[in-house]
C-alpha positions, 0 to 999 in steps of 0.5 A, spaced: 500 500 500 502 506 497 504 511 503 498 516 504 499 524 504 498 529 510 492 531 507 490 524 505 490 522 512 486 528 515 481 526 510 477 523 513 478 527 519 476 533 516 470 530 513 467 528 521 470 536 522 465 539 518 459 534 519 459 537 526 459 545 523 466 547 524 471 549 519 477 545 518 484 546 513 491 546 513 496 550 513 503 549 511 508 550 517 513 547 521 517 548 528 524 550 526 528 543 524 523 540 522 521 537 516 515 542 513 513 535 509 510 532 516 508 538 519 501 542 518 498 547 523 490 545 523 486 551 523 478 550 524 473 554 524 479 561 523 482 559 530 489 557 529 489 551 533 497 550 532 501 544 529 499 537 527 505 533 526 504 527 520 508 521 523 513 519 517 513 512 520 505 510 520 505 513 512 504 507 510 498 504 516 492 508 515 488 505 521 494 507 526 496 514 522 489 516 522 487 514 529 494 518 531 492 525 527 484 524 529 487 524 538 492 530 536 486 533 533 481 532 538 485 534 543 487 540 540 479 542 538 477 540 545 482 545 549 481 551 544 474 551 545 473 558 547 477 560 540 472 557 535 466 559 533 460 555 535 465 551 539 462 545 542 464 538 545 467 533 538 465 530 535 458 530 536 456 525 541 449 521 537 447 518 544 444 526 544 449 526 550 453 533 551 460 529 552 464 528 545 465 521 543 471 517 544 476 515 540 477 507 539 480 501 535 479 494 535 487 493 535 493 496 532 493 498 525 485 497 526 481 503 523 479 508 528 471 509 531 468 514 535 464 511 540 459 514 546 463 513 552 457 511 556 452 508 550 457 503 547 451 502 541 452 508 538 459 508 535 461 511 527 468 510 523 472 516 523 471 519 517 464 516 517 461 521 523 454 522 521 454 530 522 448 533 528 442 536 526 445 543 528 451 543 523 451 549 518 
């Protein structure tokens, strides 16, 4: 399987971005030393969230490199709330519960899901996230 680009690994996580009302993009950058080819700052909703680095080593794993990017990116969503607009808890929990939804796998290399931390019935693919009423 061929090695998957920084902007093919966030796809998927772009995609459950947007089903969820925000606005998410990439922008070339890179912290002094590194290389600018593995690194992103992640952008959602015009708060600049800060950087993303695209771990060289999971290129050619999409479930591993995916599930890494998806936990940096909820991280840096989650504590930077207050800086985008409409900012809420994400991904949308489908439970209809105010808590985001959890990030999961069934084991390394697997394809990642969100699931209700308190519902496990309700569980979506990253990249399958089917959005909430309310997103614009």
């Amino acid at each position: 399987m061929a090695a998957m680009e920084p902007e093919d690994r966030f796809a998927p996580i772009g995609h459950d971005l947007r089903v969820c009302g925000l606005r998410p993009r990439l922008v070339f950058t890179a912290p002094p030393g590194e290389d600018p080819q593995q690194w992103r700052d992640l952008v959602v909703s015009g708060a600049r969230l800060g950087p993303l680095e695209f771990e060289p080593e999971l290129a050619a794993e999409p479930g591993a490199a995916v599930k890494s990017l998806a936990f940096h990116t909820q991280a840096s969503v989650l504590e930077n709330l207050q800086l985008i607009e409409g900012g809420r808890a994400w991904p949308a929990c489908q439970g209809k519960h105010r808590h985001p939804m959890a990030l999961a796998s069934d084991g390394e290399g697997a394809w990642p899901y969100w699931k209700c931390p308190t519902d496990p019935s309700y569980r979506c693919p990253v990249g399958g996230h089917p959005g909430t009423a309310d997103a614009v």
